[in-house]
N, C-alpha and C positions, 0 to 999 in steps of 0.2 A: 504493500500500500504506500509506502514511502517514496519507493521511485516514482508511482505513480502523483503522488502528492505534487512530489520535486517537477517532475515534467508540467502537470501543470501550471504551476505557480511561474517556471519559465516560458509556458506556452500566452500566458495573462500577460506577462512583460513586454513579451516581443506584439504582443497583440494594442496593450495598449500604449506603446512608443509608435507605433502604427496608424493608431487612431491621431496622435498629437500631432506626427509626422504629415500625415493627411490635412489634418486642418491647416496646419502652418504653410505646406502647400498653395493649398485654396487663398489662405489668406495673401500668402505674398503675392499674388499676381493682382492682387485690389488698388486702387486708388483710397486715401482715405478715406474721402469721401462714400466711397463705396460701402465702408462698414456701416454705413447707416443706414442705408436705403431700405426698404419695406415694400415688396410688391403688390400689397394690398392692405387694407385699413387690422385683418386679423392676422397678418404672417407677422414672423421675427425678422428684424436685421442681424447680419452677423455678430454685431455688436451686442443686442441682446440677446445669443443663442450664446456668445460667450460668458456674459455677464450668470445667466442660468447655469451653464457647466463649472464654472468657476465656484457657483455657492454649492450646489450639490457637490462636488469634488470635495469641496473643504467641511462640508456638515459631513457625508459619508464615511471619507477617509482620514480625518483628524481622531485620535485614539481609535481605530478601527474595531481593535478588537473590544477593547474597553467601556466603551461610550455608544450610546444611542445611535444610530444615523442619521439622525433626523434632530441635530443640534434643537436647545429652544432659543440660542440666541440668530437663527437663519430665519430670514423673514423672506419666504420665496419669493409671494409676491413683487416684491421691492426688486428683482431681477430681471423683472420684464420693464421695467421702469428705468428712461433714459432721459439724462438729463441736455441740454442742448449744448452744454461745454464740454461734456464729454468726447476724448480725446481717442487717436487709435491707440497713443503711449502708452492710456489707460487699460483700455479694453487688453493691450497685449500682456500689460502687468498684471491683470488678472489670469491670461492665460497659464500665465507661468508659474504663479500660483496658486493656483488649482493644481496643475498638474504635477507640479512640485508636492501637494500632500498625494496624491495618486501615488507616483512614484516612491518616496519615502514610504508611504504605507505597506505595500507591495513589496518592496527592496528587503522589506525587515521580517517578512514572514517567511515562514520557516514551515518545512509540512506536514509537521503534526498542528501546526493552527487551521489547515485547511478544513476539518472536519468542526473547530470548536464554532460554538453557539453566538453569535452577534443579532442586534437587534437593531431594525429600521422601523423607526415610528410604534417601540413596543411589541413589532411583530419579530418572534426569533424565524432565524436564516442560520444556514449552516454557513461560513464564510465564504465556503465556493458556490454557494449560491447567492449572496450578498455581490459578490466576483462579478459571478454572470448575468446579476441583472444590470451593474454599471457599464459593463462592455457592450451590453445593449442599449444598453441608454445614453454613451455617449457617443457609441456607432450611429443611432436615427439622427442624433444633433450633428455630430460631423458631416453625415451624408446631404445633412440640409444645407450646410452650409456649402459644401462645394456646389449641389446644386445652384445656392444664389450664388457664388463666386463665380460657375459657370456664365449661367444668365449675363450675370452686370458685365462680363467681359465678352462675349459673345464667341464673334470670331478671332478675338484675339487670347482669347482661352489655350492654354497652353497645359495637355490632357496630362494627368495625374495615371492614368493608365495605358493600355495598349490603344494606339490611337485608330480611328474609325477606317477600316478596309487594309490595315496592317497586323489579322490574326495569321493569316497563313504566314508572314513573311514574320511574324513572331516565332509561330510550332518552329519553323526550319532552321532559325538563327539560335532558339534558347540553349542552355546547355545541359548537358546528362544530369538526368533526375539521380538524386544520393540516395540511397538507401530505401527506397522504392516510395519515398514522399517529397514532392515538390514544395519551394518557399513560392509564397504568391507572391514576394517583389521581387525575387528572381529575376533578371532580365528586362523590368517595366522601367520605361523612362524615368530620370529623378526628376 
């Protein structure tokens, strides 16, 4: 059970440098300006999809194993909430810490915590299930955002993946699969 622990806890690492990698992606191709925009009066801006990852990140994963998920000093609401001086230096200082408690969190666990008991909003989670619903939950918000970073850049978008009518000429270029499992950024453009 241990290795298995172990492989996971490294499989969540690489997973969520991933996700951070992805946004940071999307994000550099933006004009500042861009982190604000709103494609309709109910969507988020970048800005506020960060400002929300950012609190969830730090209520979630500040004493993880110890502490609620669901801080009482996190006031959600207040994350969809932008104020009009708000800056990109800001929005990216939140990124960075956010993910900086992610990261510290995750860096320190060890895998016999994997299985121990944590609690989001009172409700108990096994840790690797506390795990998996952040990886999900910051994979939908990522993906949202490179969709708007897509949008607002159009055709100057600059693919985060295998780009459009270049799979065939990806299979023939990649390199030999290790050990009979493929990395997915293997080979994709940085």
């Amino acid at each position: 059970m241990t290795d298995i622990a172990a492989h996971y806890l490294d499989e969540v690492r690489k997973q969520m440098r991933g996700h951070k990698r992805m946004g940071e992606n999307a994000m550099s191709q933006l004009r500042d300006e861009d982190f604000f925009v709103t494609i309709d009066p109910e969507s988020n801006s970048i800005a506020i999809l960060v400002k929300h990852l950012a609190g969830n990140m730090r209520s979630r994963f500040t004493d993880f194993l110890t502490s609620d998920g669901e801080k009482p000093d996190r006031f959600r609401d207040r994350e969809f909430e932008m104020t009009s001086g708000t800056t990109r230096a800001e929005i990216m200082k939140l990124w960075e810490e956010g993910w900086g408690c992610v990261m510290g969190a995750i860096q320190g666990l060890k895998p016999d915590d994997v299985m121990r008991t944590v609690t989001i909003r009172g409700e108990p989670h096994t840790a690797l299930q506390a795990i998996n619903r952040q990886i999900a939950h910051y994979a939908q918000h990522v993906g949202q955002m490179v969709f708007l970073a897509k949008h607002l850049r159009s055709n100057e978008w600059k693919t985060l993946s295998i780009p459009r009518g270049k799979s065939e000429e990806f299979k023939t270029k990649r390199p030999p699969v290790e050990g009979g499992t493929e990395k997915f950024e293997r080979g994709l453009p940085k």
